[in-house]
N, C-alpha and C positions, 0 to 999 in steps of 0.2 A: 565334080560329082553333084548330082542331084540328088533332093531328098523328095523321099513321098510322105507328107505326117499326116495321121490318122485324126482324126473328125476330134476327138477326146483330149489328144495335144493341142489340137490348132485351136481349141477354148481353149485350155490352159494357159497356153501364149497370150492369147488374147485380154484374157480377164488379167493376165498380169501385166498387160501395158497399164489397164486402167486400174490398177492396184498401185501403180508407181505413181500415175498421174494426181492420183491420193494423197499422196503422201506428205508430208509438211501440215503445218498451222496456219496456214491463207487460202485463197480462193485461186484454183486452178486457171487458167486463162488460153484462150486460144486467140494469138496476136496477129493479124494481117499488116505483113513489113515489106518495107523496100527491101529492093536487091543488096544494100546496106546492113540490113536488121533493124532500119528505123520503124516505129511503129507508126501504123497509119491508122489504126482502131484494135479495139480492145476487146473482147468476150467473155463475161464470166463464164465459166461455166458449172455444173450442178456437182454434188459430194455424193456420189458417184456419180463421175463425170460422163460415164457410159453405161448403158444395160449389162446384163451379163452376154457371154459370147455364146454365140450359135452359128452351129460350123465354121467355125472362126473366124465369126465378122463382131466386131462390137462396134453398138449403134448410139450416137451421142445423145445423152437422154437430155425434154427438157428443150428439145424445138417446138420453134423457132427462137434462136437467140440472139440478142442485138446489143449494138452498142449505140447509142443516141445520140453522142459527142466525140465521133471521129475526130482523130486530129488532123487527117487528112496527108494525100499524097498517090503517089503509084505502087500499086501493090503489086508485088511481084515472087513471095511466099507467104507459107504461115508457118507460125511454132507456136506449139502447144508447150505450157509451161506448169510443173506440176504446183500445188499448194506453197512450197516450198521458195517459189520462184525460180529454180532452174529450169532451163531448157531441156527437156527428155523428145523431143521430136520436130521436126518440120519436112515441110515439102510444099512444092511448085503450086502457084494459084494464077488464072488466067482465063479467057474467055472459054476455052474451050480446049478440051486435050491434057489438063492437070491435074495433079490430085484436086484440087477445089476448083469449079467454075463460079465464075462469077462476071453479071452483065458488063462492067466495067473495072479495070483495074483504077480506074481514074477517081479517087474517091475525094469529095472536097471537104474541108473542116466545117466540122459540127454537121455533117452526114450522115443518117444513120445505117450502120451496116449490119445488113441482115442474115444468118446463118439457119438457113432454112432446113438442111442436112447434113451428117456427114458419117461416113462409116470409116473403120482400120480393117481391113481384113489379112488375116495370118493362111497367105497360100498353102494349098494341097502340095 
């Protein structure tokens, strides 16, 4: 079965990723990791980590974001990690074709890595 959700859900959905990603007493983080989960750089990111949604896209507030002391490695995902420090998401990063592109996956320590954009969209 297929759903169709209406423009007013898919905000809904939306602002409630970034209502989780909230949540906890630390600094949200968006991790760029080997195919391992080892970390290869780090991202804070802002309290509220996204705008609010519109038509169920929510857009990471607060680019460009970097981290200036990679630790360095092959990236091969990211996870987004709420305040908290658990894990509430990831998905595929790569040159071209992934949720995240990025010029190389090859990143070397003390690298800085830049996150120039990024949106979650909650389909129609």
């Amino acid at each position: 079965m297929a759903l169709t959700l209406e423009t007013g859900l898919r905000n809904t959905l939306a602002d409630a990723i970034d209502t989780h990603i909230n949540t906890g007493g630390g600094t949200a983080q968006l991790k760029f990791e080997t195919s391992g989960d080892v970390e290869v750089a780090t991202i804070d990111l802002q309290n509220p980590a996204f705008g609010a949604a519109a038509t169920g896209v929510i857009t990471l507030a607060g680019t460009p974001l970097s981290d200036s002391s990679a630790t360095g490695g092959t990236v091969a995902q990211f996870s987004i990690y709420d305040r908290g420090a658990t894990k509430v998401l990831e998905g595929t990063v790569s040159t071209s074709g992934a949720d995240i592109n990025i010029t190389s996956v090859s990143v070397a320590a003390t690298e800085v890595v830049q996150l120039t954009s990024f949106t979650i969209t909650v389909p129609a």
